[in-house]
C-alpha positions in Angstrom: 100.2 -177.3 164.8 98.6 -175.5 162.1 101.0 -173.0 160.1 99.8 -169.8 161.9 100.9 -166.2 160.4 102.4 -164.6 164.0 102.5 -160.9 163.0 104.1 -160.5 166.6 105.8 -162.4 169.4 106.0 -161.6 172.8 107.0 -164.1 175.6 108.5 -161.8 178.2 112.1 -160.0 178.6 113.3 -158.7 181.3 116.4 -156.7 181.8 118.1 -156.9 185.1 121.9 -156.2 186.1 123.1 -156.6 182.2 121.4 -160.0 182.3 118.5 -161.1 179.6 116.3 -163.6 181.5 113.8 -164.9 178.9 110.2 -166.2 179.4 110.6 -164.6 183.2 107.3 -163.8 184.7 107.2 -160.3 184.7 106.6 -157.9 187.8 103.0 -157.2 187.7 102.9 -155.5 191.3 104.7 -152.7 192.4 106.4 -151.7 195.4 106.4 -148.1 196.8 107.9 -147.4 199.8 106.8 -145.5 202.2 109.0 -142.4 204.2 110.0 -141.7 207.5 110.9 -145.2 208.7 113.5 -145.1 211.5 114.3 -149.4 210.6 116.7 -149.3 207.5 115.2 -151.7 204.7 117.4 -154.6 203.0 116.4 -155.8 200.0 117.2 -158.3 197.8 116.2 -159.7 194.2 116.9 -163.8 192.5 115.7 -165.9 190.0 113.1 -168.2 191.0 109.9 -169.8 190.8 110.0 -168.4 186.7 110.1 -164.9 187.7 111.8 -162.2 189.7 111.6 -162.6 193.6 111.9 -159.5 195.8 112.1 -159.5 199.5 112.3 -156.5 201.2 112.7 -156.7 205.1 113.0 -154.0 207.9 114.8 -154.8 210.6 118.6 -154.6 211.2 121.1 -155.1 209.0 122.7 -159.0 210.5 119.3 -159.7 211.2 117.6 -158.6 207.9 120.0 -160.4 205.6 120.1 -163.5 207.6 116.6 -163.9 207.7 116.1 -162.5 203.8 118.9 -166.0 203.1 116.8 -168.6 204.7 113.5 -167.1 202.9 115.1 -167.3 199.2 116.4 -170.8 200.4 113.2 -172.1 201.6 111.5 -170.7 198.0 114.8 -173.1 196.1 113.5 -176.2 198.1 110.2 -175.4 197.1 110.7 -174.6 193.5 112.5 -178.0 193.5 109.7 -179.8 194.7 106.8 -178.0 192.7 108.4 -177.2 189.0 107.5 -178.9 186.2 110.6 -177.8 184.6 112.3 -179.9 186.5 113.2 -183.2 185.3 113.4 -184.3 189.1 110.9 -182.5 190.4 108.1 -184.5 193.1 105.7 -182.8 190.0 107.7 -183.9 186.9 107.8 -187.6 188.7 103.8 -187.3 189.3 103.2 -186.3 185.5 105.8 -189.3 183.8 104.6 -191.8 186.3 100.9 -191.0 187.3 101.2 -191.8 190.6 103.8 -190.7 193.8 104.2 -190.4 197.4 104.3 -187.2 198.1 106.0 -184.4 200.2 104.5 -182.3 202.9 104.3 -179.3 200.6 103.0 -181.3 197.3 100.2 -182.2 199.8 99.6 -179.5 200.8 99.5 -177.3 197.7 97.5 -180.5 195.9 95.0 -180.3 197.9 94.2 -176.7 198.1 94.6 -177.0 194.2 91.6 -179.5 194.8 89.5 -177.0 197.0 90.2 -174.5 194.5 88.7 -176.3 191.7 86.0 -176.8 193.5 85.3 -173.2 194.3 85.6 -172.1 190.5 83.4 -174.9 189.6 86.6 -176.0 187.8 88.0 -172.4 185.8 90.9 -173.4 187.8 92.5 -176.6 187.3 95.6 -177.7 187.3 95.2 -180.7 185.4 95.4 -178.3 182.3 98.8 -178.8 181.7 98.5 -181.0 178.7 96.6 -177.7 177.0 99.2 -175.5 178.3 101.6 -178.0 176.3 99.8 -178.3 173.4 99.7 -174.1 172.9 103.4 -174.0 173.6 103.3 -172.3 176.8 104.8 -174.9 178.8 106.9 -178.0 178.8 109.0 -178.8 176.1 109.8 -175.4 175.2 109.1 -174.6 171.7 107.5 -171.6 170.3 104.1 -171.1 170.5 100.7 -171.4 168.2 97.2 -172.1 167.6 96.7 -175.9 167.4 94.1 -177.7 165.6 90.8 -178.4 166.8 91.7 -182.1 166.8 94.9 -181.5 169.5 92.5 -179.1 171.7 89.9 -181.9 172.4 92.4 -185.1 172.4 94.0 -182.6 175.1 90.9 -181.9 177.1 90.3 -185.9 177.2 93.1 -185.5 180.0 92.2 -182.2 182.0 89.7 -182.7 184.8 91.1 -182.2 188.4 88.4 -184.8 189.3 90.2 -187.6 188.6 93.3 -186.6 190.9 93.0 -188.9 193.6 94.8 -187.6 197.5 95.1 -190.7 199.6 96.3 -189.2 202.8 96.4 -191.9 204.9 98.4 -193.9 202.4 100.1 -190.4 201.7 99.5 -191.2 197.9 98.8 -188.8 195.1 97.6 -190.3 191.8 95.6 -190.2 188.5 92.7 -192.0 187.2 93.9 -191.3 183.5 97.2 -192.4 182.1 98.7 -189.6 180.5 97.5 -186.7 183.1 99.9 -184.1 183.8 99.3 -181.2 186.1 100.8 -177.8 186.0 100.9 -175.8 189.3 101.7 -172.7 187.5 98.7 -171.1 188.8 99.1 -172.0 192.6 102.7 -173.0 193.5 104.4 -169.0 193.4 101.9 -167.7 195.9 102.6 -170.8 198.2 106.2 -170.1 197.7 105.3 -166.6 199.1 103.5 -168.0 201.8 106.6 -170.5 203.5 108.6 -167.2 202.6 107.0 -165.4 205.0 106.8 -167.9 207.5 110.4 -168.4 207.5 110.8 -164.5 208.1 108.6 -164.7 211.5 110.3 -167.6 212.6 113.3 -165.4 212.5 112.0 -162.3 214.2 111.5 -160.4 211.3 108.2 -158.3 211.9 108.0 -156.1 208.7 108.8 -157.6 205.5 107.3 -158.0 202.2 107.6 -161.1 199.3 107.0 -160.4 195.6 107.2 -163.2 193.1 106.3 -161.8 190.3 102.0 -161.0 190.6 102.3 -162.5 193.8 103.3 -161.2 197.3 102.9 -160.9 200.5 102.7 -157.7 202.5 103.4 -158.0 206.6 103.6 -155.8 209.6 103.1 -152.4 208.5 101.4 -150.9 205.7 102.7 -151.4 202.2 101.8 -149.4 199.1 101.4 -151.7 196.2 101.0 -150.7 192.3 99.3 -152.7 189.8 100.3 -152.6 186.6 98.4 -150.8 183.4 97.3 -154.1 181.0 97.4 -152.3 178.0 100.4 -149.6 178.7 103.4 -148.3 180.8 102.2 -146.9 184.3 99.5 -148.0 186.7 96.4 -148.5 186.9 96.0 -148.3 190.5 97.7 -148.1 193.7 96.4 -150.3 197.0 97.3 -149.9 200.6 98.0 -153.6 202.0 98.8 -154.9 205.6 99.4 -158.5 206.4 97.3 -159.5 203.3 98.3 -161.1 200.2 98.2 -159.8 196.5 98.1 -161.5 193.3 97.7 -160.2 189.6 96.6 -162.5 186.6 97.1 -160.4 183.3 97.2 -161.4 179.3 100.0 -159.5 179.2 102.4 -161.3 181.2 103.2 -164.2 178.4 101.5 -164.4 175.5 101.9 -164.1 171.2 99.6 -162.3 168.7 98.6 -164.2 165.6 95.8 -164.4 163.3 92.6 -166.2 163.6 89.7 -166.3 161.5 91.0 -163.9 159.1 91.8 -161.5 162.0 94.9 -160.4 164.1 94.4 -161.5 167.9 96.3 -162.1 171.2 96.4 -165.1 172.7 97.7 -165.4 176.1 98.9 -168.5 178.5 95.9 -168.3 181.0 93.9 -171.0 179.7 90.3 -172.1 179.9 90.2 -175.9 180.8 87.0 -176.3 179.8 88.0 -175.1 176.3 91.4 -175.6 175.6 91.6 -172.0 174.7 93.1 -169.3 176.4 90.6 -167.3 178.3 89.0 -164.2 177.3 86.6 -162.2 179.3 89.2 -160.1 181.8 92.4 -158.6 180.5 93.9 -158.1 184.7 92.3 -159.5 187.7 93.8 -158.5 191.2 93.1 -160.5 194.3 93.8 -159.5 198.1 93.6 -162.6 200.3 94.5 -163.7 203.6 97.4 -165.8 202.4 99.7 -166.3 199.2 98.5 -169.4 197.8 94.7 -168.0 198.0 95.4 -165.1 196.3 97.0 -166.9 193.3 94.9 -169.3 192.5 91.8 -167.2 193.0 93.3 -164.2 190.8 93.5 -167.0 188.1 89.7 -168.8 188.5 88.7 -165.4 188.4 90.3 -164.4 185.5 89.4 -167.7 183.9 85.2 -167.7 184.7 85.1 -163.8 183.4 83.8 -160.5 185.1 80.6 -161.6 186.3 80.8 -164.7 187.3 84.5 -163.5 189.2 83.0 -160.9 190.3 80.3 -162.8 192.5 82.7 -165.5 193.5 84.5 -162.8 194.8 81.7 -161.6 197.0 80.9 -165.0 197.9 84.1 -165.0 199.5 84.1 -161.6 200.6 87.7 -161.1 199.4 89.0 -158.1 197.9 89.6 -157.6 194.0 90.2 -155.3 191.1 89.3 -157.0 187.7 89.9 -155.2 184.4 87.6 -156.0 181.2 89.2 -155.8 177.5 87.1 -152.2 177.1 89.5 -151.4 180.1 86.5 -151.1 182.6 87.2 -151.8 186.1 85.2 -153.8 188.3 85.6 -153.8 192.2 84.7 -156.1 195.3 85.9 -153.3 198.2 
């Protein structure tokens, strides 16, 4: 690392119940609710997946917390599955050993991860993690800063999600390169969201809504959702949502300012892995997709291949989307 001047630092705080939870994902949507309800609402709020997790369910009171326990467990088994913070995690195993048999959710969440890179003509790649690493934004923690040139490229030698082979018949994941590591940073809280929500149906739950963070889930009635002002406190916008999910990629959530070129400039943890620098062109982008794990990585490729090129991927989709440029101009796929 090259001894960078960092005039500020900002890697998230959060203050909840008297507790500091550091490097936390910060809440990026909003919920408002809505008056005149005769169903009571129960909500509850953990740790998990790096970030806050809100569900709100409306239903009665045995049934709501009963249900709102076996969603926030099911997110635990998959948060032990998908970290990369975890030492024993089906991920961790993947990156030390390069190869593993997976899971029915590392599958399934690989290969979508897979399609996704595909549809983003690779902005979104999970295979970045080694460039995540290298800027100090991941695993091990230490604080972050601008590498040298030299680190970026050795680090893009190992970032391509086309040499991730899926074996399903085998039921074998594994790399073509020793030394790939993937990061599902970008993909795994919105399927998280997703098995959340199925877990609530299976219980009878019929209005309910999951938020992780800048990604949730909105079911069975219509939910008001705020997202979040990039540059300052309030919001930029309110949606109305309805069995649809939402997911928000900003530069604001982690990031540290330092100079560069002679000139004071933010550098944020949503990376470019065709660069190995964090990307630029959007400061917010908001996606509203049919399901959790869409949303999320989408919002990111979006945010990653800039406003045009988003914008039309977007269309080509025809999904739903709010993306914010750096002169705070806002672009819209209604």
């Amino acid at each position: 690392m090259e001894n960078v001047d960092t005039v500020e630092r900002k890697l998230i705080w959060w203050n909840k119940r008297s507790v500091k939870c550091q490097d936390l994902t910060p809440v990026l949507l909003l919920v408002f609710f809505l008056c005149g309800c005769a169903q009571k609402q129960y909500k509850e709020i953990r740790q998990g997946m790096g970030t806050l997790i809100e569900i709100t369910v409306r239903a009665e009171e045995k049934e709501a917390k009963s249900a709102i326990e076996k969603a926030f467990k099911r997110i635990e088994e998959i948060e032990k599955i998908l970290s990369v913070y975890n030492p024993s995690s089906e991920v961790s195993i993947l990156n030390r050993v390069g190869k593993i048999s997976p899971s029915t959710e590392l599958m399934e969440v690989m290969k979508e991860a897979i399609y996704a890179g595909d549809m983003t003509e690779g902005a979104f790649d999970v295979t970045v993690a080694p460039v995540v690493s290298l800027w100090g934004f991941g695993p091990p923690a230490r604080n972050p800063g601008i590498p040298q040139e030299k680190e970026i490229k050795r680090a893009l030698e190992l970032v391509g999600y086309k040499n991730i082979v899926i074996d399903e018949k085998n039921n074998l994941i594994y790399f073509k390169k020793k030394g790939m590591q993937i990061n599902l940073g970008g993909i795994a809280k919105g399927y998280a969201v997703d098995k959340a929500i199925e877990v609530l149906k299976k219980e009878g739950i019929k209005k309910a809504i999951v938020n992780a963070g800048g990604n949730l889930y909105a079911m069975g009635t219509t939910w008001r959702i705020g997202i979040k002002n990039p540059r300052r406190e309030g919001i930029l916008k309110i949606i109305n949502v309805k069995d649809r999910a939402v997911s928000t990629s900003g530069d604001y959530e982690r990031f540290f300012i330092g100079f560069y070129a002679g000139k004071k400039k933010r550098f944020s943890h949503i990376f470019d892995p065709r660069t190995g620098y964090p990307a630029e062109g959007c400061i917010s982008v908001t996606v509203i997709a049919p399901t959790g794990i869409m949303s999320d990585w989408l919002s990111t490729g979006v945010f990653v291949l800039g406003p045009e090129k988003g914008l039309a991927l977007l269309k080509k989709l025809k999904i739903k989307g709010i993306i914010v440029r750096p002169d705070m101009e806002i672009l819209e796929v209604k």
